[in-house]
N, C-alpha and C positions, 0 to 999 in steps of 0.2 A: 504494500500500500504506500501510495506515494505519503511523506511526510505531513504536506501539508493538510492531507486529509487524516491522516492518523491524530495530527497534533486538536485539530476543529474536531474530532470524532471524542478528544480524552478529553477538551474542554466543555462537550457541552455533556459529558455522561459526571464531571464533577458541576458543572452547575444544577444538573438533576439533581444529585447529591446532596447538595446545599439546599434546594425548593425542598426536599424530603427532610431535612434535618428543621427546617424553618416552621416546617407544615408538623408537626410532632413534637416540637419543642415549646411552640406557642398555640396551642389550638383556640382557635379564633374561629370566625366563619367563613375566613378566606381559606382556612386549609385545604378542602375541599381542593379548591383552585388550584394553589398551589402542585397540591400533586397530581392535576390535571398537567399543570406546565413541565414539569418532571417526566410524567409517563412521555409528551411530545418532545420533551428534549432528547427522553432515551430512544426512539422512534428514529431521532433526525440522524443522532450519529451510529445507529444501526443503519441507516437505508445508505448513508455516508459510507462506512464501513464495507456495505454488500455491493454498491455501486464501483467501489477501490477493486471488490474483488471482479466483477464480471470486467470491469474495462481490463485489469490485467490478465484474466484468462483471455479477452480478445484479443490483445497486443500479443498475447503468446501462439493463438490460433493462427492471427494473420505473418506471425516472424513465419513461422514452421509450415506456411500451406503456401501450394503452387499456386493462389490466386487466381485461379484461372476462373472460378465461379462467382467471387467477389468483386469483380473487378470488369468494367465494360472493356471490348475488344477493342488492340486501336488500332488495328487495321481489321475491315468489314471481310467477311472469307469472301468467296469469291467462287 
């Protein structure tokens, strides 16, 4: 996974962290919320996460394949 989506992926699974720690430490009538924001933040850098991995299984399909189906012909057969 490239870094910079690793580093965005560990910052928002501690800010989730932090909305779960806020939402349990102070129970208000915003906790609810709170760990409404938490579950979406752990949501973002999971899809983050699984999007690092499909683009890198692609780059890895397209190093290792003859392209020949990916890829429009450039010269028309004939």
């Amino acid at each position: 996974m490239p870094a910079d989506r690793s580093d965005e992926a560990r910052y928002l699974r501690q800010k989730a962290q932090q909305f779960r720690e806020l939402a349990r430490t102070y129970k208000t009538e915003i906790s609810g919320k709170l760990l409404e924001i938490a579950q979406d933040l752990d949501t973002r850098a999971e899809n983050l996460e699984k999007g690092a991995r499909k683009s890198a299984a692609a780059h890895v399909q397209r190093r290792f394949s003859n392209g020949s189906a990916s890829r429009a012909r450039r010269y028309p057969l004939r």
